[in-house]
VEXROBA-447569 format. One record per atom (N, C-alpha, C, CB): residue in one letter; x, y, z. Coordinates in steps of 0.2 Angstrom, whole numbers, padded with zeros to 4 digits, always signed. Glycine has a CB too. Layout:
BEGIN
AXYZ...
//
This chain:
BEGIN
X+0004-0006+0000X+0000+0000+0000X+0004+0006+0000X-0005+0000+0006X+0003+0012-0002X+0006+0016-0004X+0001+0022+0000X+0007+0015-0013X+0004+0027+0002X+0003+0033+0005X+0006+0037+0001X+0005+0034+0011X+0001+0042-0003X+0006+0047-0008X+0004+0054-0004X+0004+0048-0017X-0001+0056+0003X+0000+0063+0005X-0004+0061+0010X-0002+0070+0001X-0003+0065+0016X-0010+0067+0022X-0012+0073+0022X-0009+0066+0030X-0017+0074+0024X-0020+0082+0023X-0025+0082+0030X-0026+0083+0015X-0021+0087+0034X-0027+0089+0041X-0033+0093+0036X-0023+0096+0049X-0038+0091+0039X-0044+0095+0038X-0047+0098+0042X-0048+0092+0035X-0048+0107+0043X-0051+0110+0047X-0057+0112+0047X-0048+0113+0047X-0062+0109+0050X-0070+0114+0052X-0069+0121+0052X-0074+0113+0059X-0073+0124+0048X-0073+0134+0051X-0080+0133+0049X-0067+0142+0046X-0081+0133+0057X-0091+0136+0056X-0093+0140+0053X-0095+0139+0061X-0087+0147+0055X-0093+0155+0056X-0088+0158+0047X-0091+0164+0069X-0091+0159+0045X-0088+0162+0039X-0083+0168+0038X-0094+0163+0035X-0084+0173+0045X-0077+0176+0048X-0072+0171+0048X-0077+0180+0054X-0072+0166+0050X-0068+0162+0052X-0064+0160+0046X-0072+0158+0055X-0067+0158+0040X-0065+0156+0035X-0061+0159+0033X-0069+0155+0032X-0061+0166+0031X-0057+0171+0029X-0049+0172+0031X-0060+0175+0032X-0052+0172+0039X-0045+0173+0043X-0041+0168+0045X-0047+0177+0049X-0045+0163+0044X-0042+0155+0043X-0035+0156+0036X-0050+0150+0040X-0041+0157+0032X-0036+0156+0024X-0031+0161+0026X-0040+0159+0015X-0031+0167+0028X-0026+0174+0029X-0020+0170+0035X-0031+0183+0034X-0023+0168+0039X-0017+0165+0043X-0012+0162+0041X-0019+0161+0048X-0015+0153+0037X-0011+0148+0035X-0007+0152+0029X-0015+0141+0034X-0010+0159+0026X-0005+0161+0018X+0001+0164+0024X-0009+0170+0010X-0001+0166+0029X+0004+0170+0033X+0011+0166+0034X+0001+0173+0040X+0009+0159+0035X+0013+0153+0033X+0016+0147+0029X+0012+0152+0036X+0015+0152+0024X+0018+0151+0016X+0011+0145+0011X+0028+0145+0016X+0005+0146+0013X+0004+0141+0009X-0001+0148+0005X+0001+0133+0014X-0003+0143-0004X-0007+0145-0004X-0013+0143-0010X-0005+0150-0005X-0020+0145-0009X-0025+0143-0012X-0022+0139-0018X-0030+0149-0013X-0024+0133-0019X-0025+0126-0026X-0031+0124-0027X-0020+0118-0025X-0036+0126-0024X-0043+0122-0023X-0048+0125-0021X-0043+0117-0019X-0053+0128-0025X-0057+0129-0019X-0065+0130-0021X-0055+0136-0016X-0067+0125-0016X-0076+0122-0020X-0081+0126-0016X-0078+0112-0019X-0080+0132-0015X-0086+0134-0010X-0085+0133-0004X-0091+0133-0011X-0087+0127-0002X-0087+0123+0004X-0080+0119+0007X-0093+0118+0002X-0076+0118+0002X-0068+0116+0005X-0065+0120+0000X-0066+0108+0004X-0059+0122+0005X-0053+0125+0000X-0047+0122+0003X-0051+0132+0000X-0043+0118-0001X-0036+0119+0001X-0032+0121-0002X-0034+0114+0002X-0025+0122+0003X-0022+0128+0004X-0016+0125+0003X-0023+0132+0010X-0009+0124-0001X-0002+0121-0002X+0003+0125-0002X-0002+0117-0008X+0009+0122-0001X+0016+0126-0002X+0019+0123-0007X+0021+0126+0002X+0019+0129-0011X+0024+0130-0017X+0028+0125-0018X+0028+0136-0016X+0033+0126-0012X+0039+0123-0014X+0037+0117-0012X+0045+0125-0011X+0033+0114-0009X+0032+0105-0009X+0025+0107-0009X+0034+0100+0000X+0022+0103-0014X+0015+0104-0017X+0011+0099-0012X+0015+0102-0025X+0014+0097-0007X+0011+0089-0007X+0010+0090+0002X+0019+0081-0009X+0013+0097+0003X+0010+0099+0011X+0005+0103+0010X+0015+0103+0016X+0000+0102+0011X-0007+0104+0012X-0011+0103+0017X-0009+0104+0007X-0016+0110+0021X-0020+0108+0024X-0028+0111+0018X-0018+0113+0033X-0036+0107+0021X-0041+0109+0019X-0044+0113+0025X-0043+0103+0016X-0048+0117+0021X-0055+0122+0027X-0060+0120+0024X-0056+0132+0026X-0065+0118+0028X-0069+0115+0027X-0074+0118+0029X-0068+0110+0029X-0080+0121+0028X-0086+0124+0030X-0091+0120+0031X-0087+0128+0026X-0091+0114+0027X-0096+0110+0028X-0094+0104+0023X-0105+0113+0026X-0096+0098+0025X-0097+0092+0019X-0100+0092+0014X-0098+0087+0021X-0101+0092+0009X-0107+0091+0004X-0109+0083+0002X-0104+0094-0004X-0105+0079+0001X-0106+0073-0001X-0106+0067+0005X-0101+0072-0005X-0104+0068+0011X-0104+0064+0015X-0107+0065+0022X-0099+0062+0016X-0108+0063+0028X-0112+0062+0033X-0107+0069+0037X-0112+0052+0036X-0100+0069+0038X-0096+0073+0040X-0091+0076+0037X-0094+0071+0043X-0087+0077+0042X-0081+0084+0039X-0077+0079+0042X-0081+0095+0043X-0072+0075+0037X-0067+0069+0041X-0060+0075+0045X-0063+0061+0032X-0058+0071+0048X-0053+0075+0051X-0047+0074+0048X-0052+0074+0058X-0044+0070+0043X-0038+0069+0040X-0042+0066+0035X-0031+0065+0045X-0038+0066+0027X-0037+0065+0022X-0032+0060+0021X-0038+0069+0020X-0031+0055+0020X-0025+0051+0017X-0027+0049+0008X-0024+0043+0023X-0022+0054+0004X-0022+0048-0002X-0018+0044-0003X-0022+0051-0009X-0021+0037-0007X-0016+0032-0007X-0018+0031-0014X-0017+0027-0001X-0014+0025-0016X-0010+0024-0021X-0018+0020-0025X-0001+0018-0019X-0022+0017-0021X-0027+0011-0025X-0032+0010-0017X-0021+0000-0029X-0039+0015-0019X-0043+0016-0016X-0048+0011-0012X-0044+0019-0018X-0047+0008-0017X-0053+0001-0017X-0049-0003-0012X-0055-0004-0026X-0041-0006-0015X-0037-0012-0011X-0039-0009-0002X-0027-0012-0014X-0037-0004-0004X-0038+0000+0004X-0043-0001+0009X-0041+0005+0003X-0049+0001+0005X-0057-0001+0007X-0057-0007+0009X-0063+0000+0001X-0055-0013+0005X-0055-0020+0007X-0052-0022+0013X-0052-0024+0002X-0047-0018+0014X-0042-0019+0019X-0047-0018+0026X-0036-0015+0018X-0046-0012+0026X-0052-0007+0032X-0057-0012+0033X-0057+0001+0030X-0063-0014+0027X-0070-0014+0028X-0068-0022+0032X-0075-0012+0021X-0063-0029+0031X-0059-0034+0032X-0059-0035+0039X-0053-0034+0028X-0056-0028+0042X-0055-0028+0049X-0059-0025+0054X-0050-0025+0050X-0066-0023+0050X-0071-0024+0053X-0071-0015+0057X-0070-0032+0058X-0068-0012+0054X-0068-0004+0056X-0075-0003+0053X-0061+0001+0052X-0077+0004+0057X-0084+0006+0055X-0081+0011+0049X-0089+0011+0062X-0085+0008+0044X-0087+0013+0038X-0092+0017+0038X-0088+0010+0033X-0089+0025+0038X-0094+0028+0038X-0097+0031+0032X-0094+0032+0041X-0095+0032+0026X-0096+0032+0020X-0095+0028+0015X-0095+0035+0018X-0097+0024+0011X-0095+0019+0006X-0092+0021+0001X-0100+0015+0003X-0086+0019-0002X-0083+0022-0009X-0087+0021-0012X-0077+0020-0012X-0086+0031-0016X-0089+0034-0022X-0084+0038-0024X-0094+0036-0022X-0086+0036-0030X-0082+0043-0038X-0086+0050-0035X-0087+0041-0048X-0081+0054-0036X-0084+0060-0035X-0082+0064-0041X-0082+0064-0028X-0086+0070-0043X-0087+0075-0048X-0079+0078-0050X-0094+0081-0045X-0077+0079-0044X-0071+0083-0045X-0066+0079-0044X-0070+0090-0040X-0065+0073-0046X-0059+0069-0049X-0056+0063-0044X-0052+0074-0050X-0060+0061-0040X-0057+0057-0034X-0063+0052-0032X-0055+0063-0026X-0060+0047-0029X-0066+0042-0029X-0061+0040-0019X-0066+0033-0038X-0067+0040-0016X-0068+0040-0010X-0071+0037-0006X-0068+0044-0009X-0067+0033+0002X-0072+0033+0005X-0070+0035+0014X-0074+0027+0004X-0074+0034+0019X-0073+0037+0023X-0072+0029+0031X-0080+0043+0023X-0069+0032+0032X-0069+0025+0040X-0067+0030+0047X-0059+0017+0039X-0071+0028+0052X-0070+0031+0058X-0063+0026+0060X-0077+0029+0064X-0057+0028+0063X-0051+0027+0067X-0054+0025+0074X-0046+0033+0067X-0051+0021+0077X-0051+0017+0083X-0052+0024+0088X-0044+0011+0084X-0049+0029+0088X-0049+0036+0091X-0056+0039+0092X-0045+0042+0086X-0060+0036+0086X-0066+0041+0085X-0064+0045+0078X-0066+0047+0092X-0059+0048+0075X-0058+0052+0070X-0060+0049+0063X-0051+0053+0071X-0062+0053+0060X-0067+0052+0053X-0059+0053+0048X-0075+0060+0051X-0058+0046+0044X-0052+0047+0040X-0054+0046+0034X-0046+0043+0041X-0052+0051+0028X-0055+0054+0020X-0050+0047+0017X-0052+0066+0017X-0051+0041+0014X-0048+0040+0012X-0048+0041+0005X-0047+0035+0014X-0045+0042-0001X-0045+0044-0007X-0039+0042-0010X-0045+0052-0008X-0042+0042-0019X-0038+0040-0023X-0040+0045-0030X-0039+0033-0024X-0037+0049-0032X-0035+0055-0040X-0037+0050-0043X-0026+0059-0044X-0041+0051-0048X-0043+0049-0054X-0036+0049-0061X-0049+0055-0056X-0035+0046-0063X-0028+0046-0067X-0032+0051-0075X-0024+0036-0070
//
């Protein structure tokens, strides 16, 4: 299995929030690559591959997962997780904007985005 990034993902309720969210993390070299209304994420330049997401709300799923891991082959993945009897909380699906995904609660409680890019 292959790990090609993690991505923390941040809740911003209040829409001041969102703002001065994005203004903070540019204050710390990252900047906007993404931004769907309801999530944006935010990378550095020089390593494209560090990035955090703001999250205002989830559109497609039950939550706002707390980390994002992409990996190399999303399904092998799913098999693995769903095998060891972790709770799935969203079933892998293709989504619109290039990624096919699914979601599992972590032994912690934490909601983890698992994903795979569309080639």
């Amino acid at each position: 299995m292959t790990v090609r990034r993690i991505v923390p993902n941040i809740h911003v309720e209040a829409e001041e929030l969102w703002n001065t969210s994005r203004d903070f993390y540019g204050l710390l070299g990252f900047e906007e690559v993404m931004d769907m209304g309801w999530v944006t994420t935010l990378a550095s330049p020089a390593n494209p591959t560090a990035q955090i997401s703001l999250f205002t709300e989830e559109r497609t799923a039950p939550v706002v997962p707390d980390l994002s891991v992409e990996v190399e082959d999303v399904d092998a993945v799913y098999a693995r997780v769903a095998a060891s009897g972790a709770e799935i909380v969203r079933e892998p699906r293709d989504e619109e904007w290039g990624v096919r995904r699914f979601f599992v609660r972590a032994p912690d409680g934490r909601v983890i985005n698992v994903l795979t890019h569309h080639s």
